[in-house]
C-alpha positions in Angstrom: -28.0 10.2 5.7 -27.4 6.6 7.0 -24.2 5.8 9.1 -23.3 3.2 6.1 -23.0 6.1 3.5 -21.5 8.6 6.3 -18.4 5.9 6.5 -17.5 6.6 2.9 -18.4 9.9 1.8 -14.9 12.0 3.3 -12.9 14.0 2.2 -9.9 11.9 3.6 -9.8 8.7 2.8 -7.6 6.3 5.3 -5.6 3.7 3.5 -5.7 1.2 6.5 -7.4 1.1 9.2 -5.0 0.7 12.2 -5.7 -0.9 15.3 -5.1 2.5 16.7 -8.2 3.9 14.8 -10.2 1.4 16.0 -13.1 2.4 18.5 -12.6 0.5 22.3 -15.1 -1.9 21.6 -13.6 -2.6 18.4 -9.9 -2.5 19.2 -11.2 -5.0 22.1 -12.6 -7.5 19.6 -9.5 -7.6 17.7 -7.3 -8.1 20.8 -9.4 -10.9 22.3 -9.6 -12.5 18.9 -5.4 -12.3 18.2 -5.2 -13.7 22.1 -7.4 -16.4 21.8 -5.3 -17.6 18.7 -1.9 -17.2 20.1 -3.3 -19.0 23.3 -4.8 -21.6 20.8 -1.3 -22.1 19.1 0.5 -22.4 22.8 -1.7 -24.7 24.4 -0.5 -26.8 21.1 3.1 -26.9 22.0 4.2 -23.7 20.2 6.3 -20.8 21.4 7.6 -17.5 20.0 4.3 -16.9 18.6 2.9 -14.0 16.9 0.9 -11.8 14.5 2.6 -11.5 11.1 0.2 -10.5 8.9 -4.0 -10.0 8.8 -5.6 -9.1 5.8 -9.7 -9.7 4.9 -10.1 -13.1 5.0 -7.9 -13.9 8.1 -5.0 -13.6 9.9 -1.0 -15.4 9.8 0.8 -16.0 12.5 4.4 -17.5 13.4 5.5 -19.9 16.0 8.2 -22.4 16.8 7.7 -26.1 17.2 10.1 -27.3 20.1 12.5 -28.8 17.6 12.9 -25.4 16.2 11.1 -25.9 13.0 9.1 -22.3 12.5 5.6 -22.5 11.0 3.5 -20.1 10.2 -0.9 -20.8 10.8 -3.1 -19.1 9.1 -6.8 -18.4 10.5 -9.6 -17.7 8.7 -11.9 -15.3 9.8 -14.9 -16.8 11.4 -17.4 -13.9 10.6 -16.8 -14.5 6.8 -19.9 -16.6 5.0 -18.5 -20.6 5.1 -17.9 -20.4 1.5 -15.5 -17.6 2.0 -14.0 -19.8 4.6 -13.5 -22.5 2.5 -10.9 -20.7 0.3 -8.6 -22.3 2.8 -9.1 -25.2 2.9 -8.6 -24.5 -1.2 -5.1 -22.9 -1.0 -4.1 -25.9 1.3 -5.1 -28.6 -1.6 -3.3 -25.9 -4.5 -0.3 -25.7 -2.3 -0.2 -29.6 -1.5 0.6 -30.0 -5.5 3.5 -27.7 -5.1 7.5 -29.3 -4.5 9.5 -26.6 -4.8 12.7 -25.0 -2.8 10.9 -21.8 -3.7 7.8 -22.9 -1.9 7.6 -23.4 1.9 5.7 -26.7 2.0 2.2 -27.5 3.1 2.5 -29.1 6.6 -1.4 -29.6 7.4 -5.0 -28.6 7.3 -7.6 -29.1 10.0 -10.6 -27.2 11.7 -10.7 -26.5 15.2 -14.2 -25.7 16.5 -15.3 -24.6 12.8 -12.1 -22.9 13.2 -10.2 -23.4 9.7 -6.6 -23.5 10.4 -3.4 -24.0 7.2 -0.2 -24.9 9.1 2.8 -24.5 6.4 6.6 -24.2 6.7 7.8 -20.7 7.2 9.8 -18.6 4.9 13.5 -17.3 5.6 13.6 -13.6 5.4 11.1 -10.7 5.1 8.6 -10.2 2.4 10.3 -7.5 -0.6 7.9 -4.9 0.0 9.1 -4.4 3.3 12.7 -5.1 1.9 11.6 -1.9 -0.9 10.2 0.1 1.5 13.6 0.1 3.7 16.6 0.5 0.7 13.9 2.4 -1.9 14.9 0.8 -5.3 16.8 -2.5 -5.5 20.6 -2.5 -7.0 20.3 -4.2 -10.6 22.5 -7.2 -9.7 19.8 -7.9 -6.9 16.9 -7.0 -9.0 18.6 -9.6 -11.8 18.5 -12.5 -9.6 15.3 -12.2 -8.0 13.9 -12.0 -11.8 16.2 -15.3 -13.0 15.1 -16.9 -9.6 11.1 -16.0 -9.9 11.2 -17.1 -13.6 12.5 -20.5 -13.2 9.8 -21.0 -10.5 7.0 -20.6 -12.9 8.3 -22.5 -15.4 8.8 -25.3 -12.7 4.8 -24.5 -12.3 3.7 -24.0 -15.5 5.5 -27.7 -16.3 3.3 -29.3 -13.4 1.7 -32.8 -14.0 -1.0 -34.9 -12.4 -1.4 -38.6 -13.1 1.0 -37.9 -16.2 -1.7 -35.4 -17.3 -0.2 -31.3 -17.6 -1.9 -29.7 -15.1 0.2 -26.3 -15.0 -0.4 -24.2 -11.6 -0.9 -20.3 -11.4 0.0 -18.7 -8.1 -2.5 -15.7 -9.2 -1.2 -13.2 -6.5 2.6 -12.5 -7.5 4.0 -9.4 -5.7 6.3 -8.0 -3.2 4.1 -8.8 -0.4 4.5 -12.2 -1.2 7.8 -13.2 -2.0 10.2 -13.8 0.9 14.0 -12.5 0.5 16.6 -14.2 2.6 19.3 -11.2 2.3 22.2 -13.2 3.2 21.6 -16.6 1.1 19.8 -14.4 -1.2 17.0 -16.7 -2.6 13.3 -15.4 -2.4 10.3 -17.9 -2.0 7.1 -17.2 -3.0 4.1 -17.1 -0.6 0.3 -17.0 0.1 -1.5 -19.6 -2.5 -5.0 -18.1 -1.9 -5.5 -17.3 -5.5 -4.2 -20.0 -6.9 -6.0 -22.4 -9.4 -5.1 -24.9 -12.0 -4.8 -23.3 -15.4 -7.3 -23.1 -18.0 -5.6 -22.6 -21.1 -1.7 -22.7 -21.5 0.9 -20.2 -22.5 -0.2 -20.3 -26.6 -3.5 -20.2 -25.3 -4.8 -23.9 -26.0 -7.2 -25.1 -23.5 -5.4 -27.7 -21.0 -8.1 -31.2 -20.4 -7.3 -34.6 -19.2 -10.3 -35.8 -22.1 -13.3 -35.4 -24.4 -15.6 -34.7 -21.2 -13.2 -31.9 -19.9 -13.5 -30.0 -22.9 -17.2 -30.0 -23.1 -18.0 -29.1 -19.3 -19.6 -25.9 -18.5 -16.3 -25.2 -16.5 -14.3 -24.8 -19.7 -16.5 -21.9 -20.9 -16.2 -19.9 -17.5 -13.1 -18.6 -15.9 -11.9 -20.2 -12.5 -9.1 -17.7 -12.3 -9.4 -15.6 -8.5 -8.3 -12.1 -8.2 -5.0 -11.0 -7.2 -4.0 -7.5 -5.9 -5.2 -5.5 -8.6 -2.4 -3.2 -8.2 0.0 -5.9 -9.4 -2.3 -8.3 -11.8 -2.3 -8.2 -15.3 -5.3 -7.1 -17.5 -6.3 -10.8 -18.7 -6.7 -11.2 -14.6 -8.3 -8.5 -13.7 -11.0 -9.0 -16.9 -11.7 -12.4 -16.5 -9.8 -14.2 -19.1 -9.3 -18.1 -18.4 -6.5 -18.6 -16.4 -3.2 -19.1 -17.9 0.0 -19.2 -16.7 0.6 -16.0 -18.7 -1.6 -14.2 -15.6 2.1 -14.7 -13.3 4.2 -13.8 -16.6 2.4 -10.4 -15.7 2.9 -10.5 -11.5 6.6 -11.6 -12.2 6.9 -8.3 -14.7 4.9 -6.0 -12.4 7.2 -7.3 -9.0 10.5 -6.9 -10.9 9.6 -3.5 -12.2 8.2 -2.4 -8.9 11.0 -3.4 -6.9 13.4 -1.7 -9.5 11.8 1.7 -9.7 10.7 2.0 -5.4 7.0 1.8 -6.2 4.5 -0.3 -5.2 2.1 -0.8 -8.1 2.5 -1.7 -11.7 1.0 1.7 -13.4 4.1 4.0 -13.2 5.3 2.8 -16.4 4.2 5.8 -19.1 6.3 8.1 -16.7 9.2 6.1 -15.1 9.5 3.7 -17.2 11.9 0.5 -17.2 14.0 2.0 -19.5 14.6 4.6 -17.2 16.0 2.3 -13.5 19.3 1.8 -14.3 19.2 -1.9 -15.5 20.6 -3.7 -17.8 19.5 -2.9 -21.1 18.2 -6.4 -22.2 16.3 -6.7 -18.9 15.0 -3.3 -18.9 13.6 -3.8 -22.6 12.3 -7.1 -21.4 10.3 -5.5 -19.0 9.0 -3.1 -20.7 7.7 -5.4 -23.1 6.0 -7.7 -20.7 4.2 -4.5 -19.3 3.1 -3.1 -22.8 -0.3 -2.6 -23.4 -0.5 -5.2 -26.5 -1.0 -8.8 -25.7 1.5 -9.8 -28.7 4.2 -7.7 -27.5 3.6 -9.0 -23.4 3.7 -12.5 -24.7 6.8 -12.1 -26.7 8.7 -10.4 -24.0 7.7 -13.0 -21.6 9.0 -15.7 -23.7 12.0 -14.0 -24.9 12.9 -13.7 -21.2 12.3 -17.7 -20.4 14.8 -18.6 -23.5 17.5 -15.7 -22.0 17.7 -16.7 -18.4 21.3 -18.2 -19.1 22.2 -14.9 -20.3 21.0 -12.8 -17.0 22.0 -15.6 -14.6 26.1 -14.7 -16.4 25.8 -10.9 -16.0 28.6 -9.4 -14.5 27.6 -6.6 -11.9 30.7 -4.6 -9.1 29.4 -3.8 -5.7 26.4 -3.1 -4.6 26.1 0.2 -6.1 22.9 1.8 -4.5 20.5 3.6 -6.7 22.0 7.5 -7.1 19.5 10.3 -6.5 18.5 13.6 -5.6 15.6 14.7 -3.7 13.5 16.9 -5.4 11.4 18.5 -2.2 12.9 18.5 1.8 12.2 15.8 3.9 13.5 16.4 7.5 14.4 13.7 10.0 13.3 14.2 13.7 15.9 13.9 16.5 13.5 12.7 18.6 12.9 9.0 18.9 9.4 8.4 18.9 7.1 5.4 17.9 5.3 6.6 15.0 2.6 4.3 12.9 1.4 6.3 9.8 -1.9 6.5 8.6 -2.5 8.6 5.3 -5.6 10.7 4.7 -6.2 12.2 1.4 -8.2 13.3 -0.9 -7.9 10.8 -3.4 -11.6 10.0 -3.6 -12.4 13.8 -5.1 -9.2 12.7 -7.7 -11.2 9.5 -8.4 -14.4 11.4 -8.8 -12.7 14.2 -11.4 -11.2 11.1 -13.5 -14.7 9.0 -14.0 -18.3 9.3 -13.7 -19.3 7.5 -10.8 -22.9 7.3 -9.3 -23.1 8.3 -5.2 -25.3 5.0 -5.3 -22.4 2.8 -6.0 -20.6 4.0 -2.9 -23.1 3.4 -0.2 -23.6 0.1 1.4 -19.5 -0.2 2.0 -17.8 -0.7 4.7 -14.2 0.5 6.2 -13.3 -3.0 5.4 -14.8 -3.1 2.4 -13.2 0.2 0.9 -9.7 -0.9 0.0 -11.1 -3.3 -2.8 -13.5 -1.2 -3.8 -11.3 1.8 -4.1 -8.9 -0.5 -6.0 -11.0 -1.8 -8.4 -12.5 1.7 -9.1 -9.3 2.9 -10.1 -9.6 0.7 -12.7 -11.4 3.5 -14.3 -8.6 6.2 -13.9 -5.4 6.8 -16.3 -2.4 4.3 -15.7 -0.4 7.5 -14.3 -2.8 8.7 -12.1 -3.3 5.2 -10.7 0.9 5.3 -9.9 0.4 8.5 -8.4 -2.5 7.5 -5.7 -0.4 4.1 -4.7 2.3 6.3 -4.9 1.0 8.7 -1.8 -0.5 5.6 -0.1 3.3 4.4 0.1 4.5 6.9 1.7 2.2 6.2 4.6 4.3 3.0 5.3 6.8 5.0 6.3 7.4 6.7 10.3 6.4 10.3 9.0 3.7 12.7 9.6 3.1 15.9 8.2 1.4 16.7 4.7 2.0 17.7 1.5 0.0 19.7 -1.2 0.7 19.7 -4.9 -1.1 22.4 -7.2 -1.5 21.8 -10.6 -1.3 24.6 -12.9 -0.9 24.9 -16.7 2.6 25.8 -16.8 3.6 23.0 -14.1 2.9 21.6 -10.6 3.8 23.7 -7.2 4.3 21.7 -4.5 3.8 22.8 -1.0 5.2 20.3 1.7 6.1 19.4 5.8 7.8 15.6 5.9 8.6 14.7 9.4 10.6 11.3 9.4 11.1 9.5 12.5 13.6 7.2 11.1 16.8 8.1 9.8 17.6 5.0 8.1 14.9 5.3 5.9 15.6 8.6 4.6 17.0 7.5 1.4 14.1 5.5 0.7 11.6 8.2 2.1 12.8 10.6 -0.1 12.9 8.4 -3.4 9.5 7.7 -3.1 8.6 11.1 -2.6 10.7 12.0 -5.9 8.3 9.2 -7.5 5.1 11.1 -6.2 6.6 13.9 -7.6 7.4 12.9 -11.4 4.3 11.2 -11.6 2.4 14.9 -10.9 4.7 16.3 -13.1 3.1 13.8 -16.3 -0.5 14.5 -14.9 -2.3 17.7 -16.9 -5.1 18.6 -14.5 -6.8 21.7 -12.6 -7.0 21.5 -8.9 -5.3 20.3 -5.9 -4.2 17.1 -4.1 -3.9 17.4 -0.2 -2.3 14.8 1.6 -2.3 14.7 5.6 0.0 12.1 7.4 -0.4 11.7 10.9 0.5 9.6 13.9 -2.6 7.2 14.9 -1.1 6.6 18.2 -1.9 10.0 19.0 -5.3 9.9 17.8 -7.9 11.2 20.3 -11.1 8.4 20.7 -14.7 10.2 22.4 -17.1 7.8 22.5 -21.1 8.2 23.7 -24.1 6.1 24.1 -26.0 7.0 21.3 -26.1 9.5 17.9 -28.2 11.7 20.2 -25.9 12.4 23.0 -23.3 15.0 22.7 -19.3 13.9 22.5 -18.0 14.9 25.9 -14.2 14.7 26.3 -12.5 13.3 29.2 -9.9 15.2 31.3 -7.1 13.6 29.4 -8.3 14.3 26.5 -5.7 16.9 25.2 -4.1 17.6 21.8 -0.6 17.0 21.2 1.9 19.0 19.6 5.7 19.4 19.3 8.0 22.3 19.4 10.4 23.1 16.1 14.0 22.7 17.4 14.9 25.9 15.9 12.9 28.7 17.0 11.2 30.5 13.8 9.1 33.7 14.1 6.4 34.5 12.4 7.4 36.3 8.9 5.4 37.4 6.5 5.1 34.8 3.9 1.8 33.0 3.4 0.6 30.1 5.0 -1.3 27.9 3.2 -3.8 25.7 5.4 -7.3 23.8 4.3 -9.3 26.0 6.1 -8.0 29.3 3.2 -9.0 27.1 0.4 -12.9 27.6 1.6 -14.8 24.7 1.7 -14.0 21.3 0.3 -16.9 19.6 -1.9 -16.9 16.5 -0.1 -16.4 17.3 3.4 -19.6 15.8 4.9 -19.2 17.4 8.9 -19.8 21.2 9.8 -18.1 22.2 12.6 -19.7 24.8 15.3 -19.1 29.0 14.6 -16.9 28.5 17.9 -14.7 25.6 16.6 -14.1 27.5 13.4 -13.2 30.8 15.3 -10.7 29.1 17.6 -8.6 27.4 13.8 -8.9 30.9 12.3 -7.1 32.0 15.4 -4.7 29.0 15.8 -4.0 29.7 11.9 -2.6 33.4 13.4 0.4 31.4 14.9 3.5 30.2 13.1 3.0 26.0 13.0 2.7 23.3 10.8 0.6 20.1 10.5 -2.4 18.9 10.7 -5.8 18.8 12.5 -9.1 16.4 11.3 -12.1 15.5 12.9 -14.1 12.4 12.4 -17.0 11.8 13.6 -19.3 8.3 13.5 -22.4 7.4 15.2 -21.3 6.7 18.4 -17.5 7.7 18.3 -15.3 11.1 17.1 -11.7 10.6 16.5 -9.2 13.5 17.0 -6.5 12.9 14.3 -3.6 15.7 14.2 -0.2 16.3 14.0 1.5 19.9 15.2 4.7 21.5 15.2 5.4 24.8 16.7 7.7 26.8 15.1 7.0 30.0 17.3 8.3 29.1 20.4 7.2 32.4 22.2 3.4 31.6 21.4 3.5 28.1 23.0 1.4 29.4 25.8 -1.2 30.4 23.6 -1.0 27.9 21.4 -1.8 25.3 24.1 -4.7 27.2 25.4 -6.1 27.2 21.7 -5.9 23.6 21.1 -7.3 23.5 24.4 -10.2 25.0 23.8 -10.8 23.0 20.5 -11.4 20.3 23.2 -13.9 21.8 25.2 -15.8 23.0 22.3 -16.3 18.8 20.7 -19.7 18.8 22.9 -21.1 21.2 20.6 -20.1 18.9 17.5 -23.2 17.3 15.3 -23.5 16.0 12.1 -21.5 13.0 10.9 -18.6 13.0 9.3 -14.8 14.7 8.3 -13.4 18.2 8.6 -9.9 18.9 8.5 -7.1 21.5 8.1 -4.0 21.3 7.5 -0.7 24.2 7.3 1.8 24.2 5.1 4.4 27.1 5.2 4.4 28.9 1.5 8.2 30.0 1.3 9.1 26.1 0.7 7.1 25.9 -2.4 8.6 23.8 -5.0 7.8 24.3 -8.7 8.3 21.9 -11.3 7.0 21.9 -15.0 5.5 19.1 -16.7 7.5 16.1 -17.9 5.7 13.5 -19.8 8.8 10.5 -18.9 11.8 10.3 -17.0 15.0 9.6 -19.8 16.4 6.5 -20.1 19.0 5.5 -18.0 20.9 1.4 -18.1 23.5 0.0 -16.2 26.8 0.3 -18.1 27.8 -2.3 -20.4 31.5 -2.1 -19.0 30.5 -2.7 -14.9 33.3 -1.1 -14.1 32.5 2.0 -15.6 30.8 4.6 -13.9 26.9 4.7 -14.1 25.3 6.5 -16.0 23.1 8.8 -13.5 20.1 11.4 -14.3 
């Protein structure tokens, strides 16, 4: 097997790789490179600079201009084929045709050194996924205004003009990510014009030409429309269609709805559907026309809610009432302060496999950069509802938790088998709603089998590097396994455990792990814990991912010497790949039976009557 293959054929599946994950060569490229930008940007006059955002094709940053204007840069990625590159200098020309309050302006483009650089005003606020991911789902009053407030943008955009000739805009990449919430004015503004193009065709689908010659070019006959975050993009989008300024109706509809119902994707709608967040009726039925599978029905939604914006922008709302809720399976906060960053392993690739045919030829060739698309776009072949439940579990990864959970689905229902740790008690509220998500999305799911989900802290993730596939991994003296003790002490009983390693082995875990290794977790299984344990193992590099808590204090000799030993035996390691184990205590299994869709729920016509709750 070739290391390109080994990369991609887990069990667990990160959904980002963090810096933390990174081998040292790696990690060392990656500093050097953000280093030799933010020295770039100070030896420009700049200050307060910084790293806001990196994604594949480059990487944003902030800083302040002496006057204290703040600007943001954004860098392409030098390793990325010039044509690739050039997409800048692109969404600088798009973004120079935009005049809009909702828009922080173009400011310049150059290239320094073939280094391709887009210098724009910055945005007040922070982007609304972050915004989601801290309060959970939006109030309706809020989620009202950011909808009046994003749809008189794109009919500002959709009404654009060049040399008196309708040349309508289409941002092409409408979602949380990219809209920017100023809490205290609150106004949004909408950001990142990578995808952005002039349209094709217009809302009644006519095609848009300045003359005779326009109509007859080849370009006319072949889209020009770029591809937006499939998790938020409409169908026309993601097949191809001409671009229209009916592709943003759809990232406006899937934002809105997102933000409203704590997700962050579009496909939860069959099982919480808009009718069910607690908005106001006509915006709720709005929305779920706009995200209905018939084109006639998204179009008339969309233009029904275009002729009704005087009628949202009037509603009446009291208070910020917050989204009421219970939590359906524990989530428990730590008293301990500690620095977590998330990173979510799963096995959401043998759910992908079980819901399409896919060819083990398709996945080789892809890299860890590469995956994140390709996983997308493969989930293109999945049901709507399982799609909502994968991005789903991926959400709860942007949150400071570790643990796991494990949900079992049976005829009768799904049993549900979980350890959240939060490290953050602010964002329990949010935490636990989208948990409640992952769980009424299982519940509409009919399948045979189980999910496992491991969530661990990558700052604690153990790195052994060697020279070459041939030399054995040999651990440094400070290489040692981390765990935490329970602040309650809790014996052993005699309930079940249930841990990776009793299920027998999983179909698409690629690395065998010594006789010794697996004698020393049968053992470690003997003593009353939870959490998590996976090995990963590349060429030249093993990573050391886990996450333990002790909940038998009185074993806490032993159970150091154990994990101990797990150390010293990584020399007898070979094979390429992921093994991993997680335990979950049995007594807090959770059952629920299957539910097709949540009921409906709106916010009351009288505001000052109480809400009607689930």
């Amino acid at each position: 097997m070739t290391a390109s293959t080994s990369a991609l054929r887990h069990f667990y599946i990160p959904e980002e790789q963090s810096i933390y994950l990174l081998s040292h060569a790696d990690a060392k490229k990656l500093k050097d490179w953000v280093t030799l930008c933010i020295d770039q940007l100070a030896q420009s006059g700049y200050r307060d600079i910084g790293l806001i955002g990196k994604g594949a094709f480059g990487f944003v940053f902030s800083g302040t201009a002496d006057d204290g204007t703040r600007y943001v840069f954004k860098f392409s990625r030098i390793t990325l084929p010039q044509h690739v590159q050039d997409r800048l200098e692109d969404e600088a020309y798009m973004l120079s045709q935009v005049y809009h309050p909702r828009v922080p302006g173009l400011v310049e483009f150059q290239r320094i050194r073939n280094q391709a650089i887009l210098m724009m005003h910055r945005a007040k606020g922070e982007d609304l996924e972050q915004v989601s991911l801290r309060r959970g789902p939006l109030p309706a009053r809020v989620i009202v205004k950011m909808t009046v407030q994003l749809a008189k943008l794109l009919l500002h955009l959709r009404s654009n003009t060049h040399q008196g000739l309708a040349k309508p805009i289409v941002h092409g990449d409408i979602k949380p990510s990219n809209l920017m919430w100023d809490t205290k004015q609150e106004t949004l503004q909408l950001i990142d014009w990578g995808s952005s193009v002039f349209a094709q065709v217009d809302a009644t689908g006519q095609f848009i030409a300045g003359n005779v010659m326009d109509l007859m070019s080849g370009d006319m006959h072949h889209t020009n429309a770029r591809l937006g975050d499939v998790y938020f993009i409409g169908e026309d989008q993601l097949n191809g269609a001409m671009s229209s300024p009916r592709f943003d109706e759809q990232g406006l509809a899937s934002t809105i709805y997102a933000l409203a119902s704590g997700q962050s994707c579009r496909f939860g709608t069959k099982v919480i559907t808009p009718l069910a967040l607690g908005l106001p009726k006509l915006l709720a039925e709005i929305l779920a026309n706009m995200l209905s599978d018939e084109p006639k029905r998204r179009h008339k939604g969309a233009d029904y809610l275009f002729s009704h914006l005087h009628v949202l922008k009037q509603m009446v709302f009291t208070g910020e009432t917050q989204v009421l809720y219970q939590p359906m399976i524990p989530t428990w906060v730590s008293s301990i302060h500690k620095e977590i960053e998330t990173v979510v392993y799963s096995s959401r690739k043998s759910f992908l496999r079980q819901h399409q045919d896919i060819r083990e030829d398709e996945l080789q060739g892809l890299n860890d950069a590469q995956f994140e698309r390709y996983y997308k776009n493969y989930l293109m072949g999945m049901g709507e509802t399982e799609k909502a439940f994968i991005a789903a579990i991926g959400r709860l990864g942007k949150y400071p938790v570790v643990g796991g959970i494990a949900i079992r689905w049976e005829p009768e229902g799904i049993y549900v088998d979980s350890s959240l740790n939060l490290y953050n008690s602010s964002d329990k509220a949010a935490f636990e709603q989208s948990v409640n998500n992952v769980i009424n999305l299982g519940r509409a799911i009919h399948r045979h089998g189980i999910f496992k989900c491991c969530m661990f802290n990558a700052k604690d993730t153990l790195h052994i590097e060697r020279a070459s596939p041939e030399a054995p991994f040999l651990p440094q003296a400070e290489c040692i396994i981390p765990f935490e003790v329970s602040a309650t002490a809790i014996s052993n009983d005699t309930s079940r455990t249930h841990s990776y390693f009793e299920d027998g082995d999983d179909p698409d875990e690629l690395l065998r792990l010594p006789e010794k290794m697996m004698a020393l977790l049968a053992e470690l299984n003997t003593i009353h814990h939870t959490g998590c344990i996976i090995f990963e193992a590349l060429p030249t590099h093993l990573k050391i991912h886990s996450y333990y808590m002790l909940l038998d204090h009185s074993q806490a000799t032993r159970f150091e010497h154990i994990l101990a030993e797990l150390v010293a035996t990584v020399p007898e390691i070979s094979g390429l790949g992921i093994s991993g184990f997680m335990k979950l205590p049995y007594k807090d299994t959770r059952f629920f039976d299957h539910k097709a869709q949540l009921p409906e729920r709106y916010y009351p016509r009288n505001p000052r009557a109480k809400p009607v709750t689930e």
